[in-house]
C-alpha positions in Angstrom: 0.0 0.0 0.0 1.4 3.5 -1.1 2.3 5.2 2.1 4.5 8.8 2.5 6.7 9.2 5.7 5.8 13.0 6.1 5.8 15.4 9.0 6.9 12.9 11.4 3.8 10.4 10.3 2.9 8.2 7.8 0.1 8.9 4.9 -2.0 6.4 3.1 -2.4 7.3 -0.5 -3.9 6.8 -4.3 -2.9 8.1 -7.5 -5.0 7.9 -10.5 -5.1 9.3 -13.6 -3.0 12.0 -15.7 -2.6 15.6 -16.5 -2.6 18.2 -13.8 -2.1 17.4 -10.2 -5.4 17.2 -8.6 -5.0 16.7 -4.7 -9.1 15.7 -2.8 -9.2 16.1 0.9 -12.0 14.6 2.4 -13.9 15.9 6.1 -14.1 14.8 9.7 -12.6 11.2 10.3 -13.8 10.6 6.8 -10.7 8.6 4.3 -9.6 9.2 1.1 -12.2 6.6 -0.4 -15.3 9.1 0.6 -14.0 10.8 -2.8 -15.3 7.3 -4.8 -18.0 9.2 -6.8 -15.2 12.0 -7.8 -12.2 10.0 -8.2 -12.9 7.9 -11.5 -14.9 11.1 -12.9 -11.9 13.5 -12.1 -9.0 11.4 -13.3 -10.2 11.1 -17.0 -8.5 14.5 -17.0 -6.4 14.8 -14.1 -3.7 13.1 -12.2 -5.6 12.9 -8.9 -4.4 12.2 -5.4 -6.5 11.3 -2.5 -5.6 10.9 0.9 -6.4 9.9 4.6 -5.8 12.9 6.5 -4.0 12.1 9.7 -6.3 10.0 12.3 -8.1 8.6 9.8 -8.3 5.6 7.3 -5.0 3.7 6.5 -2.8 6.9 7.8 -1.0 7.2 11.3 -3.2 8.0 13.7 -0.9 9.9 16.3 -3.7 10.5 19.0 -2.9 13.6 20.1 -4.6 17.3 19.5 -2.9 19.0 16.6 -3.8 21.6 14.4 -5.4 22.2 11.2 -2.5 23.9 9.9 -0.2 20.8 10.8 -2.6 18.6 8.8 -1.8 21.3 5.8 2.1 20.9 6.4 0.9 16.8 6.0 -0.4 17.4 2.6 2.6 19.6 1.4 4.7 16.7 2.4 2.9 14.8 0.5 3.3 16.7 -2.5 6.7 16.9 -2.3 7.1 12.9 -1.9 5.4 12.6 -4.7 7.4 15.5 -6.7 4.4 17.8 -7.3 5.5 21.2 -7.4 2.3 22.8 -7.8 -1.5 21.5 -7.6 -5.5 22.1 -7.6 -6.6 21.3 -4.6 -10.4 20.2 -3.6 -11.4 20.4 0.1 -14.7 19.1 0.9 -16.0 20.1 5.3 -12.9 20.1 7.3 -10.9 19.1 4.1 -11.8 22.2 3.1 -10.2 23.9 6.1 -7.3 22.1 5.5 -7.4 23.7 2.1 -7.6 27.0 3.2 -4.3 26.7 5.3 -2.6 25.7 2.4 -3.8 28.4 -0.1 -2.4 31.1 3.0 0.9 29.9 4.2 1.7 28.1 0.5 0.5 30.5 -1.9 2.9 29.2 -4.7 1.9 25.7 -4.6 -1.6 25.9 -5.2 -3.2 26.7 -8.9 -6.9 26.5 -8.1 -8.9 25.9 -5.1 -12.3 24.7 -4.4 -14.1 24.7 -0.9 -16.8 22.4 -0.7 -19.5 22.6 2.0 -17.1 24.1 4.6 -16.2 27.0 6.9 -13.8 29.6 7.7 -13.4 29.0 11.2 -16.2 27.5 13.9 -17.0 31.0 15.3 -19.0 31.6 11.7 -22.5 33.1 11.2 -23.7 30.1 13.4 -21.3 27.6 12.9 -21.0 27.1 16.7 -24.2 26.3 17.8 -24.9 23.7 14.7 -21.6 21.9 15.3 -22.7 21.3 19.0 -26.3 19.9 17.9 -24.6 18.0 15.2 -22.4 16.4 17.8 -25.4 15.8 20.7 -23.8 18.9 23.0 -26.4 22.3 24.6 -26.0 25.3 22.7 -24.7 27.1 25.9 -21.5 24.4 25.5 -17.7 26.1 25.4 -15.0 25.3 22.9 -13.7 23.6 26.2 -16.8 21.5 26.2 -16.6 20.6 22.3 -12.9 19.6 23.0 -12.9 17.5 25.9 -15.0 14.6 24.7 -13.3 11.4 24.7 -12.8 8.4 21.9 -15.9 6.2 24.0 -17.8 8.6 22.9 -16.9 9.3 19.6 -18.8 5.9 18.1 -22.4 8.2 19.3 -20.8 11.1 17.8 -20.0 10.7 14.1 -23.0 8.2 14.0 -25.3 11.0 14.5 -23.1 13.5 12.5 -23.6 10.8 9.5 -27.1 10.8 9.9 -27.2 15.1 9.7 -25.1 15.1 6.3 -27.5 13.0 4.4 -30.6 13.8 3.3 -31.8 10.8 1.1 -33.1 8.1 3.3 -30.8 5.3 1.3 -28.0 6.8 2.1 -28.4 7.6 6.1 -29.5 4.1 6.0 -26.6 2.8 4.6 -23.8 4.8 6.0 -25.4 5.4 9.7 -24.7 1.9 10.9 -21.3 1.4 9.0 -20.1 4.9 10.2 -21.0 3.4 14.2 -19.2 0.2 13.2 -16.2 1.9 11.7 -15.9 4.5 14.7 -16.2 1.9 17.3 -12.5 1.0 17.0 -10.2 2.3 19.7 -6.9 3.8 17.4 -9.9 5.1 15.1 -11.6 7.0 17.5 -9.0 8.2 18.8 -7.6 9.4 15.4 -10.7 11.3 14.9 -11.3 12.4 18.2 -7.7 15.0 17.3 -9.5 15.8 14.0 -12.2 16.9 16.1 -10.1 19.0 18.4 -8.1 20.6 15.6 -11.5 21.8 13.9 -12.9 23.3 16.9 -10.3 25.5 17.6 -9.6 26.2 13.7 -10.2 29.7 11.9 -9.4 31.7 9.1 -12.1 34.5 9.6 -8.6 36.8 9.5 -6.5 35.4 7.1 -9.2 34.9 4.0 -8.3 37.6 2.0 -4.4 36.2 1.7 -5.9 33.7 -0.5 -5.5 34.8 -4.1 -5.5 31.5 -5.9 -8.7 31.3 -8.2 -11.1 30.0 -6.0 -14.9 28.3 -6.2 -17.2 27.9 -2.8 -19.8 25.3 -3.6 -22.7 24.3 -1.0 -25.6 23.0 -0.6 -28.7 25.0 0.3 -30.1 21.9 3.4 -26.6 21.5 4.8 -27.1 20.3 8.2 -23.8 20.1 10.0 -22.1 23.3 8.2 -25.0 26.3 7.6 -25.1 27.7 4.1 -24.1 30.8 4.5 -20.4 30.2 5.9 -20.2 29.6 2.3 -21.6 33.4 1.9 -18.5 34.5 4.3 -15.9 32.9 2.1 -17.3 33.9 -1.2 -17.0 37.4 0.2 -13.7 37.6 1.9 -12.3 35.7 -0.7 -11.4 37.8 -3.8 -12.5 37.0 -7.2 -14.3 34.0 -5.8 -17.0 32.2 -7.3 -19.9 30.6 -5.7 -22.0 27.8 -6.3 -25.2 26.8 -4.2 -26.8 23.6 -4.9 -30.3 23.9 -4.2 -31.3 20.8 -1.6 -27.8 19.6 -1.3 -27.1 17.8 2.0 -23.3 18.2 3.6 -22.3 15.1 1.9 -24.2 16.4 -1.6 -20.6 15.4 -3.4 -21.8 11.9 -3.1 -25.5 12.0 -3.5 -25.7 14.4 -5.8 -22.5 13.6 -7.5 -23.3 14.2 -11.0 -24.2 18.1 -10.4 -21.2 18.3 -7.8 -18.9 16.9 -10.6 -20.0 19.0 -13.6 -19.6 22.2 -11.6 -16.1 21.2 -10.3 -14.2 20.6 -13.4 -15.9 23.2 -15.6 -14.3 25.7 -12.7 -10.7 23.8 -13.5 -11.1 24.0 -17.0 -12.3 27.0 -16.9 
């Protein structure tokens, strides 16, 4: 299995494809095969990369609380194993924070970037009090509160954060029960459980306006774990961006509504 000693870890990855580097970074505790419905579509015309972000999938799963901007640094390694000097990149959730970091603090590496159903930081137009819900804690609940959970209960947790990012019934009935399966695992929990840490203390609300790679925001209008109109915050603070909002599309709309997710995604890169 192709695996990169980076950053003092080790990443799980895939290659498909040819043409431009396309690197896909999926969300919370979520691995690099989430990007099924995108990664045969996008590698008829680009050489795509996915990977499991550390603590998750097939990658090391180090446990402790880092930050968003060290799971950047990861995907920059990355890149540079793989000799890739300069790549799209296509964040979906926390991906997409992850995507941000590396647009601002590696400017020169990135050609175009696309944000898909995700946030500039958790203190956005609501983003605080949905994340709690999502994740079974009171609206009154600290950062504190949202970082001090443990991996026993992390099982509960993404089960009912699975359930929130689909809106088609054959899909929350399908991927409920194997998210609860997959999250019951002690080294997986705990991977997740320092993804979970590093999103609730992440934020760009600052820093957008350093991105100046070409830049498309897409979301869907019923997004239940990330509201809409964070997407209407980066859109704004980002310049030249361009914004896409799929009407009825769910937090995980990349996958059930693929098809519309795919069309507006490359005609941005060819574009």
């Amino acid at each position: 299995m192709p695996r990169a000693s980076v950053n003092g870890i080790d990443i799980y990855y895939q290659v498909r494809g040819r043409g431009e580097p396309l690197v896909l970074i999926q969300g919370l505790g979520s691995p690099g095969s989430g990007w099924f419905f995108q990664y045969r579509a996008f590698s008829r015309f680009y050489k795509v990369i996915v990977l499991d972000s550390r603590g998750a999938g097939k990658s090391s799963k180090p446990g402790e609380h880092c930050s968003v901007r060290t799971m950047a640094d990861d995907v920059i390694g990355l890149m540079d194993h793989l000799g890739i000097d300069k790549a799209h990149i296509l964040g979906a959730s926390m991906g997409g924070m992850i995507t941000q970091e590396i647009a601002i603090n590696y400017p020169q590496r990135v050609k175009k970037l696309v944000l898909a159903c995700t946030t500039a930081g958790v203190d956005d137009a609501g983003m605080r009090m949905m994340m709690q819900r999502s994740i079974g804690l009171g609206d009154g609940a600290s950062e504190a509160d949202m970082g001090s959970m443990d991996a026993r209960m992390m099982g509960k947790v993404m089960g009912t954060v699975t359930g929130l990012s689909f809106n088609r019934r054959m899909y929350r009935t399908f991927f409920i029960p194997a998210a609860k399966l997959y999250f019951r695992y002690g080294r997986i929990a705990e991977g997740v459980l320092g993804q979970l840490r590093s999103v609730v203390s992440h934020s760009t609300l600052d820093r957008l306006g350093q991105i100046k790679a070409p830049t498309l925001v897409i979301a869907g209008t019923e997004d239940k774990i990330i509201p809409p109109q964070s997407s209407d915050i980066l859109a704004k603070n980002i310049a030249g961006a361009k914004q896409v909002k799929v009407e009825g599309g769910s937090h995980s709309f990349f996958i059930e509504m693929h098809g519309r997710f795919n069309r507006e995604v490359l005609e941005f890169l060819k574009g």
